[in-house]
PyMOL Python script that loads the backbone (N, CA, C, O; Angstrom):
from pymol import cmd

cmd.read_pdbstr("""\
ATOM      1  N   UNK A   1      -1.272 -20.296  -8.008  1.00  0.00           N
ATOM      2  CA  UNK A   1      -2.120 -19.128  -8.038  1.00  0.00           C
ATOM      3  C   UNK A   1      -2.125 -18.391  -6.703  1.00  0.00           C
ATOM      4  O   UNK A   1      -2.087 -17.165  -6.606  1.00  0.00           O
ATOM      5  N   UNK A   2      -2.175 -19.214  -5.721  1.00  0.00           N
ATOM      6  CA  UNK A   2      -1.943 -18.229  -4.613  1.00  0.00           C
ATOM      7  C   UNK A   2      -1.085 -17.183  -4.004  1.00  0.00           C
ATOM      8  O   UNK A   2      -1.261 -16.347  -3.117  1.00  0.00           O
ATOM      9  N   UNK A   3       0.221 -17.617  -5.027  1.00  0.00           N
ATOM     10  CA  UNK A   3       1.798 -16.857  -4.766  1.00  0.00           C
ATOM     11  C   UNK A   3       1.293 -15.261  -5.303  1.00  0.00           C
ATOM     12  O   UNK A   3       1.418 -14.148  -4.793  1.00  0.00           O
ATOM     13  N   UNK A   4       0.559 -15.829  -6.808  1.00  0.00           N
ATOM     14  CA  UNK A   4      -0.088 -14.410  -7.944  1.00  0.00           C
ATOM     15  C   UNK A   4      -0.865 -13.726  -7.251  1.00  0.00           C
ATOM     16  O   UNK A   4      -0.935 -12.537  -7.562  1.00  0.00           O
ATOM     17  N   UNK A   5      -1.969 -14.358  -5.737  1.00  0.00           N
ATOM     18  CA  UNK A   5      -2.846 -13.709  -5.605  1.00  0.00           C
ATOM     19  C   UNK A   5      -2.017 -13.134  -4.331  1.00  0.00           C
ATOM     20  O   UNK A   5      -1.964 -11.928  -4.575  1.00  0.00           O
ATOM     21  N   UNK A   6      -1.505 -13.302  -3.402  1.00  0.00           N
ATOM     22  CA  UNK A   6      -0.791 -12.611  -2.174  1.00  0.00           C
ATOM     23  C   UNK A   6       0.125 -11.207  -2.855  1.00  0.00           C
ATOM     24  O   UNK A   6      -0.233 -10.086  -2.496  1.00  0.00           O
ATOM     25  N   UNK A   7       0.951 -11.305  -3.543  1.00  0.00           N
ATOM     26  CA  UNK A   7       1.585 -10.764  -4.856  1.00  0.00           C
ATOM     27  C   UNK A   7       0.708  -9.409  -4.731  1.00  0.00           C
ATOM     28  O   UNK A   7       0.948  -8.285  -4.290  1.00  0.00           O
ATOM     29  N   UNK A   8      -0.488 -10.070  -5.359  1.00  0.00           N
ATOM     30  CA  UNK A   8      -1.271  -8.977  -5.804  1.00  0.00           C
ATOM     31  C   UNK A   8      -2.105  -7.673  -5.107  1.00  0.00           C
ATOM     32  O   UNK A   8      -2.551  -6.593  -5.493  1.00  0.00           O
ATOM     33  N   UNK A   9      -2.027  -8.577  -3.620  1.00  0.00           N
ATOM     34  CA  UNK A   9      -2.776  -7.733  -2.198  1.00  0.00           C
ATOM     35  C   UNK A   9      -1.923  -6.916  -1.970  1.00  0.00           C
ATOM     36  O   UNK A   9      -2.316  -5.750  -1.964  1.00  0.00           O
ATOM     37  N   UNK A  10      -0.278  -7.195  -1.664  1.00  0.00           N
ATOM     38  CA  UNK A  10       0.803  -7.118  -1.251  1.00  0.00           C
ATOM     39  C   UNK A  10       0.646  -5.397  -2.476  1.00  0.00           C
ATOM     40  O   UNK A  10       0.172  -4.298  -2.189  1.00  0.00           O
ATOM     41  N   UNK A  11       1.119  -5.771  -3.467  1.00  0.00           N
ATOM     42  CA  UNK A  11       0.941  -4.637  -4.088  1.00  0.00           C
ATOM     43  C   UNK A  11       0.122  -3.870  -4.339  1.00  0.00           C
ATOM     44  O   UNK A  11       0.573  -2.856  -4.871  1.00  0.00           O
ATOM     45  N   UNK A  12      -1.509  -3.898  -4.116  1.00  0.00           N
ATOM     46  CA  UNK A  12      -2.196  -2.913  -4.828  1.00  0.00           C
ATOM     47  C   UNK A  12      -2.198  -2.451  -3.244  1.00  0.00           C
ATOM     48  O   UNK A  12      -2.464  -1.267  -3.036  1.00  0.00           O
ATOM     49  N   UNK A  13      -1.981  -3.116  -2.361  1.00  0.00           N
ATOM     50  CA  UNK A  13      -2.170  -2.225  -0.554  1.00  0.00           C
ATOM     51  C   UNK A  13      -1.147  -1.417  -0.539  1.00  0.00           C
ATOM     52  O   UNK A  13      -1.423  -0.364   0.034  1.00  0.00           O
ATOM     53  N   UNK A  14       0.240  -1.493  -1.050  1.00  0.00           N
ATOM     54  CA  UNK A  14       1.202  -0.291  -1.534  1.00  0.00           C
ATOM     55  C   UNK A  14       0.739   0.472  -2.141  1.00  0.00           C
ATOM     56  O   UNK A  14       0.678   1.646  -1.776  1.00  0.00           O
ATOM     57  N   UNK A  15       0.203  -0.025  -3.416  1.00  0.00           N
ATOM     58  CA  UNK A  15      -0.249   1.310  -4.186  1.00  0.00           C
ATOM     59  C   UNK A  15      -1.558   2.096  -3.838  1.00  0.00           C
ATOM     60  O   UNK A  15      -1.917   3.049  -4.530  1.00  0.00           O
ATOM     61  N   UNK A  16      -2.253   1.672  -2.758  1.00  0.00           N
ATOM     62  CA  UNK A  16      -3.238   2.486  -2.343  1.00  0.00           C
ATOM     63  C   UNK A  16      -2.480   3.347  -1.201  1.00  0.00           C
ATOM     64  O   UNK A  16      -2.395   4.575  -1.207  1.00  0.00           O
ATOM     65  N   UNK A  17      -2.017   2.598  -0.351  1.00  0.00           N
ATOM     66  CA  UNK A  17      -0.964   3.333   0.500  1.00  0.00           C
ATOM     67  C   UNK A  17      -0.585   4.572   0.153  1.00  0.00           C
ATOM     68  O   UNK A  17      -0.932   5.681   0.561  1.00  0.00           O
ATOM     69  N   UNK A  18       0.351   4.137  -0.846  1.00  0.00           N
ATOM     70  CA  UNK A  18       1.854   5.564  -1.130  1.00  0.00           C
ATOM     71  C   UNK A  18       0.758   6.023  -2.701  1.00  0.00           C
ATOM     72  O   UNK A  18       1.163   7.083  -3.178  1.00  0.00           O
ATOM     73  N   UNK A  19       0.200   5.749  -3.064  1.00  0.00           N
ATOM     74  CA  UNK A  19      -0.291   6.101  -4.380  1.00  0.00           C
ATOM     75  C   UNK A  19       0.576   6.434  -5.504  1.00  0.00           C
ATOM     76  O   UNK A  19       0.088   7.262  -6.273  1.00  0.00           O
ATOM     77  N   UNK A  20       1.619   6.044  -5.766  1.00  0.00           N
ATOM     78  CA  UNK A  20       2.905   6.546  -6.347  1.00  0.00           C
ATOM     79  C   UNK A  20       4.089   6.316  -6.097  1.00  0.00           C
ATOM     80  O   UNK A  20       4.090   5.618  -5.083  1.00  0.00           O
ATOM     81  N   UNK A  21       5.436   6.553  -6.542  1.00  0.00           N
ATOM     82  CA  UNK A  21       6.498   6.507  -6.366  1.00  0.00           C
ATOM     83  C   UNK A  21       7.228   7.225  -7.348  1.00  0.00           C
ATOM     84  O   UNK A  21       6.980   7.232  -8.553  1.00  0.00           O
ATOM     85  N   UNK A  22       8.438   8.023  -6.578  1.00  0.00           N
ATOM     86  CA  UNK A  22       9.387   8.735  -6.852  1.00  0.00           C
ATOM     87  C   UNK A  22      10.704   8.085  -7.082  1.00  0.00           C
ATOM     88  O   UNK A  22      11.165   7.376  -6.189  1.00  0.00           O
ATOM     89  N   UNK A  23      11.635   8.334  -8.680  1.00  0.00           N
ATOM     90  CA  UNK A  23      12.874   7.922  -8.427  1.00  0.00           C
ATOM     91  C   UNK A  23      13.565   8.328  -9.378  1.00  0.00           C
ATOM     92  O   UNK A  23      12.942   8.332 -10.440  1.00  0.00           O
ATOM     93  N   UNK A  24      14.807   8.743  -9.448  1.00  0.00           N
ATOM     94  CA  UNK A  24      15.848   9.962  -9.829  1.00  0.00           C
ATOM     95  C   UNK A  24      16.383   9.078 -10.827  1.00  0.00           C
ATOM     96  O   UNK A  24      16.578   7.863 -10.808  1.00  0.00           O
ATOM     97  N   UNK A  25      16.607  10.098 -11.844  1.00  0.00           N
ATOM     98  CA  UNK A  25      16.940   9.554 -12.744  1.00  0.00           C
ATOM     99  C   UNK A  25      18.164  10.359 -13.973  1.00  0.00           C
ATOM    100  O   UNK A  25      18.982  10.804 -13.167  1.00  0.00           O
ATOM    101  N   UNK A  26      18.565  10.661 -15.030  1.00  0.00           N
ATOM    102  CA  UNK A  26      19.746  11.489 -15.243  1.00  0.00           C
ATOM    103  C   UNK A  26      19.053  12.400 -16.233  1.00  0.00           C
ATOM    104  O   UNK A  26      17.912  12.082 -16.569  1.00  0.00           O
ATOM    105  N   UNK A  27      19.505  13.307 -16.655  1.00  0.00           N
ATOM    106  CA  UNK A  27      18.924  14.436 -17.093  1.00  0.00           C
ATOM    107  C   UNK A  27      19.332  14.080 -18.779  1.00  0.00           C
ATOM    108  O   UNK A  27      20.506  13.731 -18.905  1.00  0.00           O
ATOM    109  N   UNK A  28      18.886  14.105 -19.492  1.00  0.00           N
ATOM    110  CA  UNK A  28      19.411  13.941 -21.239  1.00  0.00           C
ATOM    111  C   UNK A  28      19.770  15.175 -21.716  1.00  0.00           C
ATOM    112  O   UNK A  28      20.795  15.218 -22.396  1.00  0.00           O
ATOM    113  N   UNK A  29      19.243  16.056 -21.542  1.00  0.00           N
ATOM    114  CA  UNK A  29      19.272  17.343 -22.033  1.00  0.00           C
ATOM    115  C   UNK A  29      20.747  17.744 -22.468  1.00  0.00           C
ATOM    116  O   UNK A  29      21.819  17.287 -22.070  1.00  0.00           O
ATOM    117  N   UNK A  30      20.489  18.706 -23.375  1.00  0.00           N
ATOM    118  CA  UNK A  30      22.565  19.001 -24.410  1.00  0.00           C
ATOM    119  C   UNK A  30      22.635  19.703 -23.532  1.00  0.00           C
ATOM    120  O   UNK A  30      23.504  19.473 -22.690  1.00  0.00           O
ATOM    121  N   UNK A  31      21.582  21.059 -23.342  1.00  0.00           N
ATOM    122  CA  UNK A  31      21.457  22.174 -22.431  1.00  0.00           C
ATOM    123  C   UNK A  31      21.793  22.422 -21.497  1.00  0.00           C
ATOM    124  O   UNK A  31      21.989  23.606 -21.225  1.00  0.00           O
ATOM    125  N   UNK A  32      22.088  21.094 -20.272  1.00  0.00           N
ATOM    126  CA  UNK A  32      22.043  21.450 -18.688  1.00  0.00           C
ATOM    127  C   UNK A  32      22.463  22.450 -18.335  1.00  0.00           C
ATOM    128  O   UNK A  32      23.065  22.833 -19.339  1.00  0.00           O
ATOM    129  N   UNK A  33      22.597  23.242 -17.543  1.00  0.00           N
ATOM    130  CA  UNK A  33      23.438  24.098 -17.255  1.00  0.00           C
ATOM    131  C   UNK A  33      24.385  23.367 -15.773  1.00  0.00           C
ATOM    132  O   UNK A  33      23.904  22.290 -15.422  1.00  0.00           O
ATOM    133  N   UNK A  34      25.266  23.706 -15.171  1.00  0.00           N
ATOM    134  CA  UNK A  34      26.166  23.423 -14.285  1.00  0.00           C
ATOM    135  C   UNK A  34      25.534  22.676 -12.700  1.00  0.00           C
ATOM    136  O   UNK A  34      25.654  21.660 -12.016  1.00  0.00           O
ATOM    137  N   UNK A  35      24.727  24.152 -12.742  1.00  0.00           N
ATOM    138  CA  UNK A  35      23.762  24.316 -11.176  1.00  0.00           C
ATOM    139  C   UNK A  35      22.929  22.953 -11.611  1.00  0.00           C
ATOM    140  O   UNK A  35      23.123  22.064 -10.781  1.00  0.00           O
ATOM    141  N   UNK A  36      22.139  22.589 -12.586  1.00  0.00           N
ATOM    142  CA  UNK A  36      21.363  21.976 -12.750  1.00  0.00           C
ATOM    143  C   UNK A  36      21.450  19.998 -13.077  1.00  0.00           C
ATOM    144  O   UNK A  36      20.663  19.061 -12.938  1.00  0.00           O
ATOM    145  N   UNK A  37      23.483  20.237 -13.763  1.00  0.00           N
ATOM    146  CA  UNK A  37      23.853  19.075 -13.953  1.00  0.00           C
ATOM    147  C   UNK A  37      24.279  18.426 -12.730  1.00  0.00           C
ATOM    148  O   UNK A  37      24.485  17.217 -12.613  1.00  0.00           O
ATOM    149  N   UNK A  38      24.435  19.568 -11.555  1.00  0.00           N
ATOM    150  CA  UNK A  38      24.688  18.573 -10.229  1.00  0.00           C
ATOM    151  C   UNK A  38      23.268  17.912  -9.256  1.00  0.00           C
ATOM    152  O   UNK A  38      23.347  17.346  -8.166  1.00  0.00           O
ATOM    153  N   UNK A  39      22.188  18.163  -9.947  1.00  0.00           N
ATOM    154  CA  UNK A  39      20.752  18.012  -9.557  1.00  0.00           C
ATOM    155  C   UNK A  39      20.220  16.759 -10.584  1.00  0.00           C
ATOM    156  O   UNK A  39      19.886  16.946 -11.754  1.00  0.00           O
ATOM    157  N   UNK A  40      20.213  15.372  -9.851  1.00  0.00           N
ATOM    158  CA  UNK A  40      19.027  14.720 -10.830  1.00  0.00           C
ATOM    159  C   UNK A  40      17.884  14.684 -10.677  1.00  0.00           C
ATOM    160  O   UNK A  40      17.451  14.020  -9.736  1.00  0.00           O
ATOM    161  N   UNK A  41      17.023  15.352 -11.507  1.00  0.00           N
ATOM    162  CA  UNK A  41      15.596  15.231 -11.486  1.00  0.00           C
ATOM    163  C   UNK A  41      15.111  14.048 -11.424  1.00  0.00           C
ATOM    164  O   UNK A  41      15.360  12.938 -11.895  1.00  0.00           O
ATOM    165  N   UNK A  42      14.075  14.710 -10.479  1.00  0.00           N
ATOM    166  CA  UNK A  42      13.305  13.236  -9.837  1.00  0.00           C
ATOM    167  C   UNK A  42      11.977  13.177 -11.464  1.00  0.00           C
ATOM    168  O   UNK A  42      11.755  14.121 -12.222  1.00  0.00           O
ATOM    169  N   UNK A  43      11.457  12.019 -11.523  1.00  0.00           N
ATOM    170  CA  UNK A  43      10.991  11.433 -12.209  1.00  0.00           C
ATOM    171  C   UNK A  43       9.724  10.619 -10.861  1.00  0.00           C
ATOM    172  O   UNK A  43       9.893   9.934  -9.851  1.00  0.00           O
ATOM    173  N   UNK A  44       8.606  11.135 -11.524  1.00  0.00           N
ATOM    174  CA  UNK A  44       7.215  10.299 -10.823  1.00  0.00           C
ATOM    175  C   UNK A  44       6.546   9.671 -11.109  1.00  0.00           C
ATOM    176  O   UNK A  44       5.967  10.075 -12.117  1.00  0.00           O
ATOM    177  N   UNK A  45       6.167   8.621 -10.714  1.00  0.00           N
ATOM    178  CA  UNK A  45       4.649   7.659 -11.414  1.00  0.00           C
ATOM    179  C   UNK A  45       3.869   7.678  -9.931  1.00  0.00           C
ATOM    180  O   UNK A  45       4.127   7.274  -8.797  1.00  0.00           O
ATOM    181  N   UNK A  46       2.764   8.381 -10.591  1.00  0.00           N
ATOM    182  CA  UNK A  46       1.292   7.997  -9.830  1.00  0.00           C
ATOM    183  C   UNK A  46       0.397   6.828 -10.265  1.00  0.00           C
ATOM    184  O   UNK A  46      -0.031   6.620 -11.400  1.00  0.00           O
ATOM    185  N   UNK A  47       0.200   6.128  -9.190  1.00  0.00           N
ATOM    186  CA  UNK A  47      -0.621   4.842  -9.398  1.00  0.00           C
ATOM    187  C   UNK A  47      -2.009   5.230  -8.752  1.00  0.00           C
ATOM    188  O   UNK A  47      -2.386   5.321  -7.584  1.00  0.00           O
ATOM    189  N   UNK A  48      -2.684   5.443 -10.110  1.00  0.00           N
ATOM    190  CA  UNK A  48      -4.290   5.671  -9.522  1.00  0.00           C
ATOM    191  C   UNK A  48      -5.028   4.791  -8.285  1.00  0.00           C
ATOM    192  O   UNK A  48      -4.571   3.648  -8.294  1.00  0.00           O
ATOM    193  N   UNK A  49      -5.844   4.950  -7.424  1.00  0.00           N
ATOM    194  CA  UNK A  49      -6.046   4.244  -6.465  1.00  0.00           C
ATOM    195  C   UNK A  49      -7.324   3.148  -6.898  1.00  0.00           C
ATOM    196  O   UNK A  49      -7.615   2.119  -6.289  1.00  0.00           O
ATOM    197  N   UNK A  50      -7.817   3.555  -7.817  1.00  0.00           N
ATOM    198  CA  UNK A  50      -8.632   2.385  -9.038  1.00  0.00           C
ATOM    199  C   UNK A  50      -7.727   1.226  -8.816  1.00  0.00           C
ATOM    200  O   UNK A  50      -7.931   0.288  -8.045  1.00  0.00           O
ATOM    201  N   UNK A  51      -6.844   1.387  -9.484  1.00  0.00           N
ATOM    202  CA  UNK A  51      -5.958   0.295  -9.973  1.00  0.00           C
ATOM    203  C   UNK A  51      -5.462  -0.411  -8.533  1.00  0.00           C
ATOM    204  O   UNK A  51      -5.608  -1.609  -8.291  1.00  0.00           O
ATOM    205  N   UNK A  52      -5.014   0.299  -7.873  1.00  0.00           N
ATOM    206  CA  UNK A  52      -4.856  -0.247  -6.090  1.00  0.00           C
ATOM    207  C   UNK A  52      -5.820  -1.404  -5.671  1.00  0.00           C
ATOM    208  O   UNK A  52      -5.497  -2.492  -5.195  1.00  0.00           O
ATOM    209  N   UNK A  53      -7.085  -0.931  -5.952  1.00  0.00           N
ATOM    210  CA  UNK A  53      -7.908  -1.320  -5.326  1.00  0.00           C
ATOM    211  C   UNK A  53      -8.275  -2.572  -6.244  1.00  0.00           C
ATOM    212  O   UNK A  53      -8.584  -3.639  -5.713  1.00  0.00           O
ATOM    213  N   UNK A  54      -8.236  -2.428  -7.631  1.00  0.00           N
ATOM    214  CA  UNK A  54      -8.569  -3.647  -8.573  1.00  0.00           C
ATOM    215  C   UNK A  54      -7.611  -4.845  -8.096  1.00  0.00           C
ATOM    216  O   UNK A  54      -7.947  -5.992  -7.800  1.00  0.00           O
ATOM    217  N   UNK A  55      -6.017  -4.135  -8.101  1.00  0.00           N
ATOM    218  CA  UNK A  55      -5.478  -5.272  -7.620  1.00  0.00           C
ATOM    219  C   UNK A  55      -5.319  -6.070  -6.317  1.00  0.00           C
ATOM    220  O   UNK A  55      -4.746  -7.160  -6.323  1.00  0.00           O
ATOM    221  N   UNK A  56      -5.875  -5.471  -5.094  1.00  0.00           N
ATOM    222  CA  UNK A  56      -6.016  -5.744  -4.020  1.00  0.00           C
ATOM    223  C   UNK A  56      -7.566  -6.975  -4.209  1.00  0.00           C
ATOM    224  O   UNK A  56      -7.449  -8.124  -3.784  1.00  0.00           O
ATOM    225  N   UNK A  57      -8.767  -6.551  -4.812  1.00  0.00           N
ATOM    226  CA  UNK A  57      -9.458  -7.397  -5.049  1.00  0.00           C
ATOM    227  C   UNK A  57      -9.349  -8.787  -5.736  1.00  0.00           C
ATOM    228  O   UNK A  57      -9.824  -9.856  -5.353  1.00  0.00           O
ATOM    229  N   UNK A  58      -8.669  -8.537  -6.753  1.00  0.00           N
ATOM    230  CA  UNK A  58      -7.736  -9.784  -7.623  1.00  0.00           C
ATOM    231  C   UNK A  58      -7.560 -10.622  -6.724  1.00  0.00           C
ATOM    232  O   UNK A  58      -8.147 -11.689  -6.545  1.00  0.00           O
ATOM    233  N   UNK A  59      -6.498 -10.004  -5.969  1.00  0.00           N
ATOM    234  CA  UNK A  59      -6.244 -10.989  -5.269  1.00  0.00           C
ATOM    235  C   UNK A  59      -6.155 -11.927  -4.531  1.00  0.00           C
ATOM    236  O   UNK A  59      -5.566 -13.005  -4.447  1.00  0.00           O
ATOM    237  N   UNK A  60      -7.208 -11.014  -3.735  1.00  0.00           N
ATOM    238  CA  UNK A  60      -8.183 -11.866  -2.756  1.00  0.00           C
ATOM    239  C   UNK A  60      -9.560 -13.022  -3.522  1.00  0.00           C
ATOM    240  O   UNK A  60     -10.059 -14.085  -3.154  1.00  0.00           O
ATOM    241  N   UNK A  61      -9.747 -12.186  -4.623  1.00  0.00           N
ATOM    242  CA  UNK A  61     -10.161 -13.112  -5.541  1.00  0.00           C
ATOM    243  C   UNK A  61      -9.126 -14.687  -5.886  1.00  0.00           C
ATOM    244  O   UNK A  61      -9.461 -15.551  -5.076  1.00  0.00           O
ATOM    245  N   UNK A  62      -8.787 -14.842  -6.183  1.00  0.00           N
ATOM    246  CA  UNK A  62      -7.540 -15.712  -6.729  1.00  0.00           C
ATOM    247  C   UNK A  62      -7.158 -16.685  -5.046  1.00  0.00           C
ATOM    248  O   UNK A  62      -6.834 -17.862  -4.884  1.00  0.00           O
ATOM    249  N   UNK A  63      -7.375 -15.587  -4.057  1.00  0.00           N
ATOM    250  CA  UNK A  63      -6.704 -16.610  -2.857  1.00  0.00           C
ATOM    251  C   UNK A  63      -7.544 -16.988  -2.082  1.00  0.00           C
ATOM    252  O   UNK A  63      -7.332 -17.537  -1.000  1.00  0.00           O
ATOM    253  N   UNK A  64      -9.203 -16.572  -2.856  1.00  0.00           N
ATOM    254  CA  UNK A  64     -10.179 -17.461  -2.136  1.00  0.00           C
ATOM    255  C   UNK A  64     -10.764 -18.687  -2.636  1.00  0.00           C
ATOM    256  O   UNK A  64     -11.324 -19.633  -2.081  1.00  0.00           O
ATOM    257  N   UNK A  65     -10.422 -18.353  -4.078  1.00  0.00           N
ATOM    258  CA  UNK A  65     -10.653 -19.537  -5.168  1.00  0.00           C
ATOM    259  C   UNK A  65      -9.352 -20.571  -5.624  1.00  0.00           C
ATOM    260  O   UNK A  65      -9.400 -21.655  -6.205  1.00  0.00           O
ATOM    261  N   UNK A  66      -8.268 -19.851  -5.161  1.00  0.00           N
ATOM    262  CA  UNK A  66      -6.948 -20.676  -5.717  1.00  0.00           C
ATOM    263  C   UNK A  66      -6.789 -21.765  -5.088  1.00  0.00           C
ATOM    264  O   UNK A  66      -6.031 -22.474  -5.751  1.00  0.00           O
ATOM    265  N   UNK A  67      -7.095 -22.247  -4.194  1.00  0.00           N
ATOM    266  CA  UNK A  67      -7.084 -23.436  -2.867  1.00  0.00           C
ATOM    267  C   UNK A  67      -8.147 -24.528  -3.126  1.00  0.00           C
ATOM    268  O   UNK A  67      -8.019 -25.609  -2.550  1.00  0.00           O
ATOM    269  N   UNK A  68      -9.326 -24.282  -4.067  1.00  0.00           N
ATOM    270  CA  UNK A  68     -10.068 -24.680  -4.731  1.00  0.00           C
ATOM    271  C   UNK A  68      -9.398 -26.017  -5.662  1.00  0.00           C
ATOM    272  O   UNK A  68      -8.883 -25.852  -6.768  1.00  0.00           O
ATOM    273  N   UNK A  69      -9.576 -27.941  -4.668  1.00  0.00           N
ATOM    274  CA  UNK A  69      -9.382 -28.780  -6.303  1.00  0.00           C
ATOM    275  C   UNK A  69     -10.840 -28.918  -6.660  1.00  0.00           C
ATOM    276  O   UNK A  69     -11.663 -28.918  -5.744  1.00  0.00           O
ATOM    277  N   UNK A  70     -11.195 -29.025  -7.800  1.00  0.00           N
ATOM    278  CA  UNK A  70     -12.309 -29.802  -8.443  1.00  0.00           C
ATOM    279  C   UNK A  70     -12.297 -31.055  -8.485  1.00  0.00           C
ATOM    280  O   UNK A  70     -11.321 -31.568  -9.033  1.00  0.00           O
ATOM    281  N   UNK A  71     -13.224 -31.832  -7.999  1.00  0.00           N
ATOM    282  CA  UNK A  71     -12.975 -33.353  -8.886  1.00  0.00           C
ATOM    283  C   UNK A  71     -11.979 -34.303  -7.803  1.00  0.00           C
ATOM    284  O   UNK A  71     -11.621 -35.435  -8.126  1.00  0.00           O
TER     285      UNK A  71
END
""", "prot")
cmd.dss("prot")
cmd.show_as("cartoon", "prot")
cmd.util.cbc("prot")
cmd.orient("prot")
């Protein structure tokens, strides 16, 4: 559990960081035109900073309790 919970800091502190990420991808379209088939459109995902922050807590959740034996 602790690997899941570092994991999880590790990433939601990126995604609060950069809030997103950009990455190119190929165009499908029948249409392209020439000018446009030498251009790959970029393609975006925004990562709400909710979710950043849920997973940054997780995790620290998980790596304060994961170290935890019972019994």
């Amino acid at each position: 559990m602790r690997t899941v919970g570092i994991i999880l800091v590790i990433l939601g502190a990126l995604g609060l960081g950069y809030q997103g990420f950009t990455f190119a991808g190929k165009d499908t379209a029948a249409d392209a035109r020439p000018a446009q088939a030498a251009q790959d459109p970029e393609n975006s995902v925004r990562v709400p900073p909710v979710a950043g922050g849920i997973a940054v807590v997780s995790g620290l959740l998980l790596l304060a309790t994961g170290g935890r034996k019972d019994g």
